[in-house]
C-alpha positions, 0 to 999 in steps of 0.5 A: 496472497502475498500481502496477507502472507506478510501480514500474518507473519508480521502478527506472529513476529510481534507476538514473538517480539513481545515474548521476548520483551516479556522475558527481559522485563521480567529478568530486570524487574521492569514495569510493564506500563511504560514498556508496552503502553509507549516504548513497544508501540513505539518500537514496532512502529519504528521497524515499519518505517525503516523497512525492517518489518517485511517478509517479502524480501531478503534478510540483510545485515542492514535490518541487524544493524537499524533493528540495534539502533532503535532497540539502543534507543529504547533500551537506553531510556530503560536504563535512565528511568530505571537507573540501571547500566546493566540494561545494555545486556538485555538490549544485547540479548533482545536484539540477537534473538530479534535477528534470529527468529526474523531469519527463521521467519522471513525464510519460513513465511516467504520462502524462495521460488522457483518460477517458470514461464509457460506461454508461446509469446514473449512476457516482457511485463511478467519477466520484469516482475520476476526478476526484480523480486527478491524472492523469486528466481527465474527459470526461464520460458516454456512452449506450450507445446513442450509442457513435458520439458517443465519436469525436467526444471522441476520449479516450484511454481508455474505460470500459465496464461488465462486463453489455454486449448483443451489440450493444455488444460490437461496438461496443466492439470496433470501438472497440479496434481503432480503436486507442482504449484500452478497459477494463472498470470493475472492471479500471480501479478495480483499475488506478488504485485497487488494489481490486476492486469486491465487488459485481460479483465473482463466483466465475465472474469469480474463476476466468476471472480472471488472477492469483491464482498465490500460491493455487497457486505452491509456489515463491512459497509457499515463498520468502514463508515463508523471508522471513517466518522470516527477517525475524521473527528479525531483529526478535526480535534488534533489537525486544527491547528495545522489546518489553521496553519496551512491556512495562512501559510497558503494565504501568506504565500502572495502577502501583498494581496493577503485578503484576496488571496484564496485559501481553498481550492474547489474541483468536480470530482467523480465519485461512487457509482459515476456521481459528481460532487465537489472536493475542498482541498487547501489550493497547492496551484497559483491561480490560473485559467485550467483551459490554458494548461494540461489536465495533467498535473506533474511533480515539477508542474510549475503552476505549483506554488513553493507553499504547495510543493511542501503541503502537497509533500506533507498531504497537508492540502488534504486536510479539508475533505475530512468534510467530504468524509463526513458527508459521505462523499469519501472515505479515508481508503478507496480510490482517489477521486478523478476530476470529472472531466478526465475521469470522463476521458478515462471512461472512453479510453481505459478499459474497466474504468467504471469499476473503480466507481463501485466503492466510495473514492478516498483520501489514501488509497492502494495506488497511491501508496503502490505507484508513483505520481502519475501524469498521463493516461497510461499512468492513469491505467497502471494505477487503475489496475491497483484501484480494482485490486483493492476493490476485490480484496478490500476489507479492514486490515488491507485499509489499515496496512494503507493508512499505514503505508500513507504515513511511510509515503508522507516522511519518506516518499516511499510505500512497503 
């Protein structure tokens, strides 16, 4: 899949990054504590957060231009701690071969496809996915009675629909062994858009499906459960003091009734395998009777208080179901866990649902940082479909490409 695609690349881009640093360190006699215990980290970080560390889109002068600016910077605090000018040339040098090999990679590790349709109805949803990724180039729709015509275009991947007659079959099949690359349409939006398309799913489809191994690996269970304690006491050691914070600010946001005035929000919510427990969230809403207003809570809602609009911003209101993971109600990265009384709506009315109950829900996950805020049953839907994706592909490192993620989302209000 794509994302793993990206992954490996950026693996082999890092180590290449720090070949690179290594060759410069050793021609200006640097140590290597502070450049790669602090100042490469730190760097690497910087590429990710500024957009110039993918490989699924196209190479821009942009990524040339913030890629010098951040090496500017970290070259410069070499240059003042070691007191040496002539560390401009090997910013110089680092960041032209930087530029080079991320070239030669973004075209090695997500080259440009050529993408053919073949179906006999109109795919609005699968020709707007095309046709806005940067690495993809549509040639056009093909009939299924006219598979023969896919030679003459000669693309370099194929997009068939799930229902196929006997005779299309064949024919695909002779396509694949023409070499021609062949995919059905709900591997590709998983592929190219981490989603599973709800409409099409079925439970046959779910149990002849590859993945979904975090439903049934004690080993993988086990090692996310550890991670899950031990982050949450890191972050109970270093987010005290802006639980404290946030805390009083929610309480000072009404100082007349200062006392009276409640810190935390409490709310049923669904979580693994359809049970109910109670989510502790720093309270965002000024106090209100939930009967007299919509279930759905919007960006512009404005029962958010001004205090909530920044906690909420800044994930700050999160910070008290560090409790909810230590009791195992949570985890850091699963789906978001559903007020009990729409997630019971959504059951009768989404196609699937339940199946995002078959892992812990968490305080981050992969349709948080894959869609925007959603506020109706369709956006309910959409965000579904990123759920299951996650749920069939779930493993350590797509949880840590989340959390990091999230960080993007919180400083930038936007995922990869």
């Amino acid at each position: 899949m794509k994302h793993s695609q990206n992954s490996k690349g950026r693996i082999i881009y890092t180590m290449t990054l720090l070949l690179l640093f290594e060759i410069v360190r050793e021609n200006f006699r640097l140590d290597r504590e502070l450049i790669f215990y602090s100042l490469f980290p730190i760097m690497i970080f910087s590429y990710y957060i500024f957009d110039t560390f993918s490989f699924n889109k196209k190479y821009r002068y942009r990524e040339f231009i913030i890629s010098g600016v951040i090496n500017g910077f970290v070259f410069y605090v070499l240059a003042i701690f070691y007191e040496k000018p002539t560390m401009i040339f090997g910013w110089a040098f680092y960041t032209l071969m930087q530029n080079i090999v991320k070239y030669f990679y973004n075209s090695t590790f997500s080259p440009m496809e050529r993408v053919v349709l073949l179906t006999d109805k109109k795919e609005e949803v699968l020709e707007r996915v095309i046709e806005r990724n940067e690495k993809l180039c549509f040639e056009g729709c093909v009939n299924l009675g006219e598979i023969n015509r896919i030679k003459e275009i000669n693309p370099s991947e194929v997009i068939y629909p799930i229902e196929m007659t006997d005779r299309v079959v064949d024919d695909i099949f002779d396509l694949k062994m023409s070499g021609v690359k062949v995919k059905d349409s709900m591997a590709f939006l998983q592929e190219v858009e981490g989603k599973i398309d709800v409409d099409s799913l079925s439970k046959d489809w779910v149990i002849k499906a590859k993945g979904f191994e975090v439903l049934s690996s004690g080993v993988e269970q086990r090692i996310k459960r550890f991670l899950d304690i031990a982050m949450s006491v890191v972050i109970v050691l270093v987010g005290a003091p802006f639980m404290v914070f946030t805390y009083f600010l929610v309480k000072l946001d009404n100082p007349k009734n200062f006392l009276n005035n409640p810190a935390f929000f409490k709310q049923k919510r669904i979580g693994s395998g359809g049970k109910e427990f109670e989510i502790v969230k720093f309270r965002s809403m000024r106090l209100h009777d939930p009967k007299e207003h919509s279930k759905y809570a919007s960006k512009k809602d404005d029962r958010i208080t001004r205090v909530g609009k920044f906690i909420r911003k800044t994930r700050l209101d999160e910070l008290p179901q560090i409790l909810n993971v230590l009791k195992g109600d949570m985890s850091f990265v699963g789906p978001r866990p559903e007020w009990n009384e729409l997630g019971r709506e959504y059951e009768k009315e989404i196609n699937m649902y339940k199946v995002r109950y078959a892992v812990k829900p968490g305080l981050t996950g992969w349709a948080q940082v894959m869609y925007p805020y959603g506020a109706s049953l369709d956006d309910a839907k959409k965000k579904l479909e990123y759920d299951i994706y996650y749920i069939k592909h779930q493993n350590v490192i797509l949880d840590i490409m989340i959390l990091f993620k999230t960080v993007k989302v919180v400083l930038f209000g936007k995922g990869m």
